[in-house]
C-alpha positions in Angstrom: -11.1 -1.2 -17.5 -14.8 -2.1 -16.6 -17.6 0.4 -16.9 -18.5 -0.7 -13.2 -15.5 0.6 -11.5 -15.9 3.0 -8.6 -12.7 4.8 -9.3 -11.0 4.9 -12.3 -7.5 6.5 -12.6 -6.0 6.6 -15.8 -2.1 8.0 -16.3 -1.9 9.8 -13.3 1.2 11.6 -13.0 2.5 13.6 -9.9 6.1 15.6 -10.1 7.3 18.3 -7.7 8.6 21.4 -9.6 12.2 21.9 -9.2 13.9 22.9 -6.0 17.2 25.3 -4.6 19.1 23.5 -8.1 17.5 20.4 -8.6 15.9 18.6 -11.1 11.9 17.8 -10.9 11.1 14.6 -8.8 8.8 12.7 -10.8 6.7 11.3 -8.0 3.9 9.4 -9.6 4.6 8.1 -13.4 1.4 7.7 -15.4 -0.2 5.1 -13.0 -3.6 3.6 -13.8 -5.9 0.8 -12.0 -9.5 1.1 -11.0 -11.1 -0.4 -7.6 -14.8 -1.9 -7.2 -17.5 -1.1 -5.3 -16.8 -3.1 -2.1 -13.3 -4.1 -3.4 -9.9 -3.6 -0.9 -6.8 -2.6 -3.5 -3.9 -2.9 -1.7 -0.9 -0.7 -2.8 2.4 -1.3 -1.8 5.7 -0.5 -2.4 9.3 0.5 -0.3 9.3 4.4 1.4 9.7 6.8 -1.7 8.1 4.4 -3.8 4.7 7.1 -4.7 2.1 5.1 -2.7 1.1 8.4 -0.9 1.8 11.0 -3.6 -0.8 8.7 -5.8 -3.4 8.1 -2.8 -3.1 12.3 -2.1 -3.2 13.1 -6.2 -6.3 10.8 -6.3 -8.1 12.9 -3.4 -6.9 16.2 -4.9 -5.1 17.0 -1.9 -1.8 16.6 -4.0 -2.1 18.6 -7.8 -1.9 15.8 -10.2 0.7 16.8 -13.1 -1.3 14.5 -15.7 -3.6 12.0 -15.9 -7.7 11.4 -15.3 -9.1 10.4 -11.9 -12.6 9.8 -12.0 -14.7 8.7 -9.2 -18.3 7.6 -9.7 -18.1 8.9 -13.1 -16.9 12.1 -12.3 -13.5 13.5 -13.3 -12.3 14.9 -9.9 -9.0 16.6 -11.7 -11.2 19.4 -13.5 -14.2 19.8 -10.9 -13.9 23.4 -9.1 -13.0 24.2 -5.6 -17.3 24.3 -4.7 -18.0 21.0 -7.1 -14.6 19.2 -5.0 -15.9 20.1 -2.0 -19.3 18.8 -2.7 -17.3 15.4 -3.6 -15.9 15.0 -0.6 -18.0 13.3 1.3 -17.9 10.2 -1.5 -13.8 10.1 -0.7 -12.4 9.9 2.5 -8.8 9.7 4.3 -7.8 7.1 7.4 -4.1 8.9 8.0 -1.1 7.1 9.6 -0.5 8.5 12.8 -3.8 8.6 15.2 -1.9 11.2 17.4 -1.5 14.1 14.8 -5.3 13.4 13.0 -7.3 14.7 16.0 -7.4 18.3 17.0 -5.7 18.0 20.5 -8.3 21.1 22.0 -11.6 19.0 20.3 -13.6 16.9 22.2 -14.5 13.7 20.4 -18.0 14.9 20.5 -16.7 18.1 18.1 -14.7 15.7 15.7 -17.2 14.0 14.8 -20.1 16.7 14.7 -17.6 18.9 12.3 -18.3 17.0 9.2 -21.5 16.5 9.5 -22.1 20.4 9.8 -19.7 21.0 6.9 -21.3 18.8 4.5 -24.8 18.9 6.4 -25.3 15.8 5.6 -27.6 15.6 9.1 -30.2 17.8 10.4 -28.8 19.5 13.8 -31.3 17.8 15.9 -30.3 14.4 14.6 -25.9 15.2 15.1 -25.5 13.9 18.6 -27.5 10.3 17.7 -25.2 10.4 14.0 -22.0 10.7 16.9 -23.2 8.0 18.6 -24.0 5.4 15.8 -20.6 6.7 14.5 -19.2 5.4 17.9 -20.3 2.2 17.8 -19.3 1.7 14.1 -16.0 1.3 15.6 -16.6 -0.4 18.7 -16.5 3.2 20.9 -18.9 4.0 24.1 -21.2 6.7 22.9 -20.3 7.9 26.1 -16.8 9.2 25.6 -17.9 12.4 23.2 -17.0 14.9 25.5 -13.4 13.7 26.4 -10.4 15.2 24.3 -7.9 13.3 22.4 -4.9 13.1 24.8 -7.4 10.5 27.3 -7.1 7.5 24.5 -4.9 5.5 23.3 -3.3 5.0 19.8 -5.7 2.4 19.0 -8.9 4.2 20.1 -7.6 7.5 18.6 -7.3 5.3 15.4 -10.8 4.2 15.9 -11.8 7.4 16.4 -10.4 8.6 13.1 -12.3 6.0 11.2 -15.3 6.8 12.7 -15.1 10.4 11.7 -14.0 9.4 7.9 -17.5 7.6 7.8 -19.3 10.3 9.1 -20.2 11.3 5.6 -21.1 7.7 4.1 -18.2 7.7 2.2 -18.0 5.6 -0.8 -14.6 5.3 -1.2 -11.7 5.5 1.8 -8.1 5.9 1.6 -5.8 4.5 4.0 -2.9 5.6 3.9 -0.7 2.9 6.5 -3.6 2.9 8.7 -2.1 0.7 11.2 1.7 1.3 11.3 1.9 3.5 13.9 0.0 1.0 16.0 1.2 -2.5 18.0 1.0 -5.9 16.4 -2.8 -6.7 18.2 -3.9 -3.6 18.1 -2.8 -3.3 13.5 -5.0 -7.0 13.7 -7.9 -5.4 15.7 -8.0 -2.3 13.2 -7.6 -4.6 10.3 -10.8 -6.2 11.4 -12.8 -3.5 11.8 -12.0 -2.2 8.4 -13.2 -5.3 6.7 -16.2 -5.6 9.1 -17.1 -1.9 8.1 -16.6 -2.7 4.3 -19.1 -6.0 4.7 -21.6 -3.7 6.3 -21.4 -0.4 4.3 -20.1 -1.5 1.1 -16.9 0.9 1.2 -13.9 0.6 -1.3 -10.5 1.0 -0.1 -7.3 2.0 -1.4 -5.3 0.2 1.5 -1.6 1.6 1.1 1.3 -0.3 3.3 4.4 -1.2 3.0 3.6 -4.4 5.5 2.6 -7.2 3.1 0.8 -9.6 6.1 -1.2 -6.9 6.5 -2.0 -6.4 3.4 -2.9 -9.7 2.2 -5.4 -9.9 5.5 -7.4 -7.4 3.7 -6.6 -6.1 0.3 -8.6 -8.2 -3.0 -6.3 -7.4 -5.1 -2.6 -5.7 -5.0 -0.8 -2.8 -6.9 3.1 -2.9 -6.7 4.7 0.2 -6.8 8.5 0.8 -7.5 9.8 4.5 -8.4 6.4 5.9 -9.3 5.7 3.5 -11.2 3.1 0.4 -10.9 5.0 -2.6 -12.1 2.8 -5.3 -11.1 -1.0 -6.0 -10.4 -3.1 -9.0 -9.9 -5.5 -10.5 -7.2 -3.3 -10.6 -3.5 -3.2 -14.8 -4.3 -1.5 -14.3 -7.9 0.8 -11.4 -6.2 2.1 -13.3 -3.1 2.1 -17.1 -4.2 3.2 -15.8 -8.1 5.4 -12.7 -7.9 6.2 -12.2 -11.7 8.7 -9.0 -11.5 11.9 -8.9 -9.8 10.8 -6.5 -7.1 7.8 -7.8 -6.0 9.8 -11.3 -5.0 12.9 -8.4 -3.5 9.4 -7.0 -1.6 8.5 -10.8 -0.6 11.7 -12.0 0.4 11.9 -9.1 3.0 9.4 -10.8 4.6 11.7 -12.3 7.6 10.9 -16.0 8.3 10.5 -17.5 11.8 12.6 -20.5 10.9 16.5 -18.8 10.3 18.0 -21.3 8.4 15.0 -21.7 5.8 15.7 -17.0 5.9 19.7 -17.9 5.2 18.9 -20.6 2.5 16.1 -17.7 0.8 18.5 -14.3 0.9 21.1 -17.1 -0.7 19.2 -18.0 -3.3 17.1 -14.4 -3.4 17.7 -12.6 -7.2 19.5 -9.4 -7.4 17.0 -6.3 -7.2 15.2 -4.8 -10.1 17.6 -2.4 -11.8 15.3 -0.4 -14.0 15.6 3.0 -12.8 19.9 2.7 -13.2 19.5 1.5 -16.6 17.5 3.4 -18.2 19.1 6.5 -16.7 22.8 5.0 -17.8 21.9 3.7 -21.0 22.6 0.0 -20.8 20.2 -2.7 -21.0 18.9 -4.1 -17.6 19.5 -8.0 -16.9 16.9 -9.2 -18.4 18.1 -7.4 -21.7 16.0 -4.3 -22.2 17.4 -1.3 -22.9 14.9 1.1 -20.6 16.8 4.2 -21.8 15.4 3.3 -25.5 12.2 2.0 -24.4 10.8 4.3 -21.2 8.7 1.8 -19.2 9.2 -1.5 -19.4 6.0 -3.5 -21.8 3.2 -4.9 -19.3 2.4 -8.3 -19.9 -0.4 -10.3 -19.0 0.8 -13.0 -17.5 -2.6 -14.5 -16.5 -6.1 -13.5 -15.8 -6.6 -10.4 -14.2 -2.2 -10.9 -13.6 -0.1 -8.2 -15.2 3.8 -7.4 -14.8 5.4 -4.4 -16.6 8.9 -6.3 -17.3 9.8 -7.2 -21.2 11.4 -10.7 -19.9 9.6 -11.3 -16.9 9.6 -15.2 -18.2 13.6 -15.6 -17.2 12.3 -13.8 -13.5 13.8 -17.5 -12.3 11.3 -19.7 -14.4 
């Protein structure tokens, strides 16, 4: 890891405590990367995979069970309730759904005003011309402050939402499937703005998605995910033209194509899915001939610059 890193997250672990009989779910298994300043890390993974338990632990909205998270140099796991609220205006959350992130009785004009009174980041005098830049940040009439929620539509309330996440001058911005809530121009439009806002301010994202066209338009580099754990990273040309592990091509070929027999000939010829979690639980070595139950997590590899895979014989992964 470089010293120049924004965020640095090292081992983070998440697990929910046991529930009515069951076991503990371990959500997030000792997951570590680091994002630039000005850098998109795209994180992706199937539903259940940890992508928003991680981007929640790493905000502190979620207790991390292990692990270092440490955002411009300070460690955010052990900072007190007054110190992580001071913090907050460095880190900032785009959620998925633009109906439920606005207070439905709040004019827009309130939304946006609220965190710049929490954090007072902005004399009072200056709030309504903050609102307005913050407006046309995200391509919004100024003029629209004292409407309420209900009066846009998904795509504005989206824009919205991202304007009131910069209100602060965030450093750093999660997103946790900012756009898949939204229609196919309307995910491009957002898309856009977010990488115009990150050439202008400088921001770092952690983009997570399970749509991989969406997150190659914007993400630098890309994080797979698969049962907590983070099995393969590298740049998003390495990742999508060079999938080393087993799941990250299962991921790929999910990908439909436009051409059906060219999708037939793929799913024929597509390998069978990454076993790991099975085998390690039963014991028996996986197909590539590891035996996870022995081992734990699978070695990481390097499998070119700034390429890594965490699969002992990612070599036979079809080469």
């Amino acid at each position: 890891m470089t010293a120049a890193a924004l965020l640095r997250v090292q081992d983070l672990s998440v697990v929910f405590p046991a529930r009515r009989g069951r076991p503990p779910v371990r959500a997030v298994d000792r997951v570590s990367f680091e994002i630039q300043p000005g850098e998109t890390l795209g994180l992706v993974g199937e539903s259940g995979s940890g992508k928003t338990s991680t981007g929640r632990a790493i905000l502190q909205l979620q207790p991390a069970s292990g692990g270092s998270v440490q955002l411009l140099g300070r460690e955010l796991t052990t900072l007190s309730p007054a110190e992580l609220r001071r913090m907050r205006r460095h880190m900032q959350f785009v959620l998925q759904n633009p109906y439920s992130s606005l207070h439905p009785r709040m004019t827009i004009g309130a939304t946006l005003t609220e965190p710049l009174r929490v954090h007072r980041s902005v004399p009072a005098p200056e709030m309504p011309r903050r609102v307005a830049q913050l407006l046309e940040h995200v391509g919004m009439d100024p003029a629209i402050v004292r409407r309420y929620p209900h009066e846009f539509s998904g795509g504005q309330r989206q824009r919205i939402v991202i304007a009131r996440a910069l209100a602060v001058n965030p450093d750093f911005v999660v997103c946790d499937e900012p756009v898949s809530a939204l229609d196919v121009r309307t995910q491009a439009q957002i898309v856009a703005l977010l990488k115009s806002l990150q050439d202008r301010l400088g921001l770092s994202y952690l983009f997570i998605a399970h749509d991989l066209a969406m997150v190659r338009m914007v993400a630098h580099r890309v994080a797979v995910m698969f049962g907590g754990l983070i099995v393969e990273t590298g740049s998003a040309a390495q990742v999508f033209d060079g999938p080393a592990h087993p799941y990250t091509r299962t991921l790929l070929d999910a990908v439909p194509l436009p051409d059906p027999a060219l999708q037939r000939q793929r799913l024929a010829m597509a390998p069978p899915e990454c076993d790991f979690h099975a085998h390690r639980d039963s014991g028996t070595p996986c197909r590539f001939g590891e035996d996870h139950g022995a081992t734990g997590t699978a070695h990481w590899h390097c499998v070119g610059p700034g390429h890594g895979v965490s699969c002992k014989f990612w070599p036979d992964n079809g080469a």
